[in-house]
C-alpha positions in Angstrom: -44.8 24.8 129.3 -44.9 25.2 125.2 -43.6 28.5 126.1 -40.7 27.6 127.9 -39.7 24.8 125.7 -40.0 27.0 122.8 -37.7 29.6 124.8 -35.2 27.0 125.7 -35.4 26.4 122.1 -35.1 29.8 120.9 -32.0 30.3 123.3 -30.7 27.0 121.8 -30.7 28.3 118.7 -29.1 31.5 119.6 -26.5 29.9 121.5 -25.9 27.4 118.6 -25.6 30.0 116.2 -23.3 32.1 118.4 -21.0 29.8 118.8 -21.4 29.0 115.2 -20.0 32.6 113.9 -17.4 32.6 116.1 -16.3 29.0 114.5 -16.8 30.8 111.3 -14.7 34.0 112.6 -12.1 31.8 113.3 -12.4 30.1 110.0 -12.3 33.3 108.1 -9.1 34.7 110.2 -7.6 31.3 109.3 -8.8 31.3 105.9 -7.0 34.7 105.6 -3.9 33.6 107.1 -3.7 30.7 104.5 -4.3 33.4 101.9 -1.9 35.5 102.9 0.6 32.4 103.3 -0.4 31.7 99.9 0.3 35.3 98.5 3.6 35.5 100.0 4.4 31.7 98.3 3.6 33.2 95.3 5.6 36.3 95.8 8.4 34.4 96.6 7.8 32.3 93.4 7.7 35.6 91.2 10.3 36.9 92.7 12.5 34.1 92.1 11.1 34.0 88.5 11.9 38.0 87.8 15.3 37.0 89.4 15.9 34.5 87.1 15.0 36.1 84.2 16.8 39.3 85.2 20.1 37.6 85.4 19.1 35.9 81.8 18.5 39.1 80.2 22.1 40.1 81.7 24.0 37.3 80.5 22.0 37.6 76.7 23.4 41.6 76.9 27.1 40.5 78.1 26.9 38.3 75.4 25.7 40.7 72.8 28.1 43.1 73.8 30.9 40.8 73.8 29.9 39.7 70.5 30.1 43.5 69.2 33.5 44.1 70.6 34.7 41.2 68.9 33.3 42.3 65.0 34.6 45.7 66.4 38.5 43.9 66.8 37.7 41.9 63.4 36.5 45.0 61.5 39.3 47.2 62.7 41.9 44.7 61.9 40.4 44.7 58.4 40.8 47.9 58.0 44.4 47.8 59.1 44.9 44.9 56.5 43.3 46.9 54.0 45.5 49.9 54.7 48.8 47.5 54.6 47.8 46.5 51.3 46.5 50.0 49.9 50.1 51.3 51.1 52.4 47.9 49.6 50.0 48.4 46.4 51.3 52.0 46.3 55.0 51.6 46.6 55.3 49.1 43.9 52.7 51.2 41.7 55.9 54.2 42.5 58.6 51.5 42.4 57.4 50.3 38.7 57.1 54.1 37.8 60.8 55.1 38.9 61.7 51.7 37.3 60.3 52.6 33.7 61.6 56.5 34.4 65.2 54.9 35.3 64.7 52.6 32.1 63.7 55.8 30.0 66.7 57.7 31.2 69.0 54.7 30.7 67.6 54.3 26.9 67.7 58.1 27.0 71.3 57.8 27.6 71.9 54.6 25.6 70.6 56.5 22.6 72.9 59.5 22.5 75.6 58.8 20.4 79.2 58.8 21.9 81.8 61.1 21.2 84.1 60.6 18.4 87.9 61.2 18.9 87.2 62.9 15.8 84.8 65.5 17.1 87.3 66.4 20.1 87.3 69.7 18.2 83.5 70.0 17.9 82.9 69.2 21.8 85.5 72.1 22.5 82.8 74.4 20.8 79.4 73.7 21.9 76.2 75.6 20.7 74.1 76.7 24.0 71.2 74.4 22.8 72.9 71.6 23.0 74.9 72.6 26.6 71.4 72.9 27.4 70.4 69.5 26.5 73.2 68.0 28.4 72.5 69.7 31.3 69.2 68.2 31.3 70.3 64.7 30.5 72.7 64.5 33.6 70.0 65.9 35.7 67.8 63.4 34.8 70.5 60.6 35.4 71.3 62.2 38.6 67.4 61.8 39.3 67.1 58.3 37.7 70.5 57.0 40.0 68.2 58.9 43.2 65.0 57.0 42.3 66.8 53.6 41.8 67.2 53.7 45.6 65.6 50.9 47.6 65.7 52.8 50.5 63.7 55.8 49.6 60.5 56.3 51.6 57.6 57.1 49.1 57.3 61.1 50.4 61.0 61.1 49.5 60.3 59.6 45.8 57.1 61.5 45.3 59.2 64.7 46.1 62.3 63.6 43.6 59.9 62.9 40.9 57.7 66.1 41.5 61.4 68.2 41.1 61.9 66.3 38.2 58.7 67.4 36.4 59.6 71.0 37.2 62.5 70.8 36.2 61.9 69.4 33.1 58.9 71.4 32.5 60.4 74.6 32.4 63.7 73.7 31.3 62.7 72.8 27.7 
């Protein structure tokens, strides 16, 4: 009889822990599922997180490169300004030039003495140096009167002034 109780026992036991196992297996599987419940939460939370800081790092580079394209505008209109005031700074640099060359030719011409009615003879017979000279002084008037234009672009001015110095160059 010790033996059979002890068998009864034994199988007790074994049936116990059988039934034990499969409690566990069913705890494991469940155990897993709440894992894998788990990891998909947090991949859902990540996710959400990369999204979010995906779309910041977008808007920060928008914003960066709206920010360049604006010092780009700025810059470029500064250098237009610049260029305005480079180009104003050189017509009146060329206006005050063909202002003192006018002024020189008018003093130029102020200075020669008129003619006498009592050199009439004299202007009759003219040496060839002095023909000369007066052919240089009306040029220069007639390049004076040209420069005193308003409405002279400053190519047009550089080139009257250029001919001038030629002229007078290798006319003297």
């Amino acid at each position: 009889m010790k033996k059979f109780i002890v068998f009864c026992l034994a199988l007790f036991i074994v049936g116990v822990g059988m039934s034990q196992t499969i409690n566990t297996v069913n705890a494991t599987f469940s155990k897993d599922e709440e894992v894998k419940e788990r990891f998909a939460l947090k991949r859902e939370h990540l996710a959400e997180v990369v999204s979010r800081k995906i779309t910041h790092v977008e808007n920060s580079i928008k914003k960066k490169l709206e920010a360049k394209e604006t010092k780009r505008a700025q810059k470029k209109q500064q250098e237009e300004a610049k260029k305005v005031e480079e180009e104003q700074a050189a017509n009146q640099k060329a206006l005050k030039e063909t202002e003192k060359e006018s002024a020189a030719s008018q003093q130029a011409v102020e200075e020669t003495p008129p003619l006498s009615p009592e050199n009439t003879e004299g202007t009759e017979a003219v040496s060839g140096a002095s023909a000369n000279g007066q052919e240089i002084g009306r040029r220069n008037r007639e390049w004076g009167e040209q420069l005193s234009d308003p409405n002279l672009t400053p190519e047009e001015r550089q080139g009257i002034i250029q001919e001038k110095k030629n002229y007078n160059r290798y006319n003297h």
